[in-house]
Each structure stands twice: as C-alpha cells, then as structure tokens.
C-alpha angles and dihedrals in degrees: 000000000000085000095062091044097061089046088055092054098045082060089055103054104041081067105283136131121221122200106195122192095209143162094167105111098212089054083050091051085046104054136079110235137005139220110196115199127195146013095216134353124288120330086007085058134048102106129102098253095182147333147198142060119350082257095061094045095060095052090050096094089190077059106093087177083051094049089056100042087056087044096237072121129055161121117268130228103236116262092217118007120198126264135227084237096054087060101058091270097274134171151194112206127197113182122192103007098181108157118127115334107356122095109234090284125173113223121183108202110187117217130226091055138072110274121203117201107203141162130114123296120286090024093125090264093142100031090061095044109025093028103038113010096046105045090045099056087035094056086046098043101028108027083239126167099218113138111252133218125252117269142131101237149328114235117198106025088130082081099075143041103194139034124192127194113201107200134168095253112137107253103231127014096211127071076242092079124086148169085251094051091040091055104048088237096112085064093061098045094051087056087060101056092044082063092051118124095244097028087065100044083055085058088243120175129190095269086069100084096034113107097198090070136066103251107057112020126074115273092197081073102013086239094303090116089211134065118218118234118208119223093180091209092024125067111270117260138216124226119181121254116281092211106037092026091221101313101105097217137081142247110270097041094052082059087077102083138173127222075328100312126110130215086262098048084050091065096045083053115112110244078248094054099046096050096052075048098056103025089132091058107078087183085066112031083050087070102035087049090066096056089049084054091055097043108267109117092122100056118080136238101247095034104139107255088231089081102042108109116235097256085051094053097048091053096049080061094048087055097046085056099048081050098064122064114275134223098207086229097081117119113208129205134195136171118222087320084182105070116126088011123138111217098257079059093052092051094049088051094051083050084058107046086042083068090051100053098032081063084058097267122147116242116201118174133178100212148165086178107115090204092057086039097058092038101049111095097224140018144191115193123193126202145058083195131335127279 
C-alpha cells in the first residue's frame, strides 16, 4: 500500500493530477485536497459536503468524514472481546491445507467469535477460506459440487449445521431482480395489499401485484417496466415502457393503493421511507429493519439489482440472512466485505457481525481493514509475504 502511495506522489510531482476515489484514512491524509461528497447515500447525498486540505476537513463539523479523520469519531477497540473459552472451547481444525501457495499448514479457528483472516496480499488468505474451508463444509452441510482444496482433513465440523458465504456477487443478473425480491419482503407486502378493502372486493390475490406473472403486470413490457432497444454494434439500450412508463403494472392494479401509494410507488420507496410506511406491520419492518441495520436505508426496494454496487450487494445478503431465525451454529463467511465502505458504514457492518456472533455464530472475514482487524477476537494472519 506504501508502495502505491509514493507512486502517487511521484505522479504528482513530475506535473500530473490524480483523482482518487478513496475511503482509506491514511490515502486522505495523504492527499492534497478533498471533496467530500454527501451527507448521506444516495437520494439522501449528492451535495458537496466540504472541501479542501485534510486539515480543513478535520476542522468542517458537518464533515463525518471530518469528524473520523480528527478522531471526535471512531471505532472503538473492545473493552472486553470473547474467548474461545467463553464459547465452550470449540474448534474448527484444518490440517494440511497445501493448495496453491500454502505449505501444508494446520490452522485451528475456534467458532462462536469473530475470526480475521489477515495477512498481505497474495499470503494464501482466500485459498485457505474461500478455496479450502467453504467448499468443504459446503460439500458436508449442502451436497454441493464445489472443488475442493487440497488438504488432509477438517476436525469439528460436528459443531455446526450451516455455513453461509457472503460474497460480492450481484444478486440477480436481470433488472428483475431487486433488494425487495431478494429479501423476501416483497412477499409480504404483496400479501398486504391482497388483504386490502377494495383489493378484495375486486377478488385480488397475491399474484396480482407480482410483475413476474400474467394478471397484474403490463403485458406491453412483461413487468419489466422498460423495452430493450437493440444498437447491433452498439450496446443494446433501455427505454422505459410506453404503456406502463416504467411502472411494471397496469392500470387497474396501480388503482389499489395504500395510505396513497401504489404497489409500484411502494417499490420506488427508500428502505427509510417504507419502514416509517409500514411501521404497523411487524412481518415487514422486521425485514426493513435489517437493511437499516446494515446501512441501506437510501436504496430502494425496487432498485435493479444491475446497479447495486458489490458491497451493496454483499450486505443486502447479510441482512437477508439477520432477518431469518438463526441456529447459532451458522459459520459465516465474508470476503473483504469493506470494501468501498466509509467509516460511518464500517461501523454499521462490526455492529452487525457482533449480533451474529453474540447469538453463538461463527464469524469468519478475509480483511486488510484496521478497524475490522482491532476489533476481530481473534486473527490468523499468513505470510510472511504473497505467492
């Protein structure tokens, strides 16, 4: 990382200007000057919150990011972390874990805290989670297929009945997909609206406001709200519906409508603004309460998964998961899940995993973050050096 930093700077003085899209606090201290962009995400941001040198930033007090980099914000060290003797002293055991570049090495990770993985990059640290560890106890808990890494054997694994990896993989592929598909939520709230006075006089189920079946949705786009345009050499564009203009129902289904809104104002609704919606509805603010927890208040529900970044989409996932009952013998896994996180994000996501693991999960992340890092209970750091 150092490394990158003085070549930064060596741009900069042979006559160059560097733009650099960063959370990292040492690459803002090192820089010259800040934009500061927000307040808030998405419709909440958008507004030049401060600029000017690191020093200046620290001073802004509308500034968050100000307010970390002069330390009146933080994360704290744990005054006390958890043991692996407060957990019942159990462990997971991999012994001989030899693919790629590690050399046949044994590593005890003990369940019921929150594991970091570190080391540089390069070190080994996803070959021995993501390459050994997952597909293992996936193969074991799920009957999956997944390759796995060479190793001799996995000890412990009687200690546990799931294992969930939480990745930055979008979570649809199509503009069909959506956080409040994904969550489970838009069930509920299409349940709602079947139960509605006039909904009901009209004789409309469920399927009604779904947009991924004939009834409810506009045939002119089959729900999808928009009609792609193909530019042959060109990449392809998307115009909205003619018919629909972009709202996937019909007509008479966008008549239902709840305290004014329709089922497809609903889905261009905020998380924030669907829970103060719905605050009399437990099913549904259960849910929505999860992705404020995460720090998604700002996306909406029917937001296309195509333009959700990947460490939105990983932490839609992570509240999918906080919103179903747990077992407290689930080991989670996620892979640098703070990437592209400010601070105030960061700090959101360690309140999270310390839930999990205060219900007796296992935590395990693959991380460069310091904060994660000091706050983890326990790490495991490869090396010395990558390859």
């Amino acid at each position: 990382f150092r490394r990158v930093l003085f070549r930064s700077h060596h741009l900069r003085d042979i006559g160059n200007s560097l733009i650099i899209v960063e959370h990292d606090q040492e690459t803002m201290e090192e820089s010259d000057w800040i934009v500061d962009i927000g307040p808030g995400a998405g419709h909440l941001g958008g507004e030049i919150v401060a600029q000017g040198t690191p020093a200046a930033i620290r001073k802004n007090k509308a500034s968050i990011t100000g307010q970390f980099l002069c330390g009146k914000e933080k994360i704290f060290i744990p005054e006390k972390r958890k043991t692996p003797e407060d957990k019942g002293n159990k462990w997971i055991t991999i012994v001989g874990a030899g693919e790629n570049n590690l050399k046949d090495i044994k590593v005890k990770i003990p369940l019921g805290l929150m594991v970091a993985v570190t080391g540089v990059s390069g070190a080994g640290k996803s070959t021995l989670v993501n390459g050994i560890l997952y597909p293992a106890l996936a193969r074991t808990f799920h009957n999956s297929q997944l390759s796995t890494g060479r190793h001799d054997k996995i000890t412990g694994l009687y200690y546990l009945n799931k294992i969930i990896n939480i990745n930055q993989k979008p979570i649809g592929r199509t503009p069909r997909s959506n956080p409040a598909t994904y969550t489970k939520v838009f069930d509920y709230i299409r349940d709602f609206f079947a139960l509605l006075p006039e909904s009901r006089a009209r004789g409309y189920k469920k399927g009604r406001y779904s947009f991924n079946v004939k009834g409810g949705r506009c045939e002119a786009c089959s729900g999808d709200g928009y009609k792609k345009v193909e530019m042959h050499f060109l990449a392809d564009v998307y115009v909205p519906c003619e018919v629909c203009q972009g709202s996937r129902f019909n007509r008479a289904t966008l008549e239902i409508q709840y305290r004014g809104y329709s089922i497809a104002d609903i889905l261009d609704l905020s998380v924030m603004q669907a829970r103060d919606l719905f605050d009399q509805h437990p099913a549904i603010t259960r849910i929505l309460n999860t992705l404020m927890d995460v720090g998604l208040s700002y996306i909406k529900l029917g937001q296309s998964a195509t333009t959700l970044s990947g460490g939105e989409a990983q932490r839609i996932k992570l509240a999918r998961e906080l919103a179903r009952q747990g077992t407290g013998e689930t080991l989670y896994i996620l892979d640098e899940p703070t990437t592209g996180l400010h601070f105030q994000d960061v700090k959101l996501l360690l309140n999270v995993l310390e839930r999990l693991t205060n219900a007796g999960n296992t935590v395990i992340i693959i991380e460069h973050n310091l904060d994660v890092i000091k706050t983890a209970d326990h790490l495991i750091d490869l090396g010395p050096e990558g390859g």
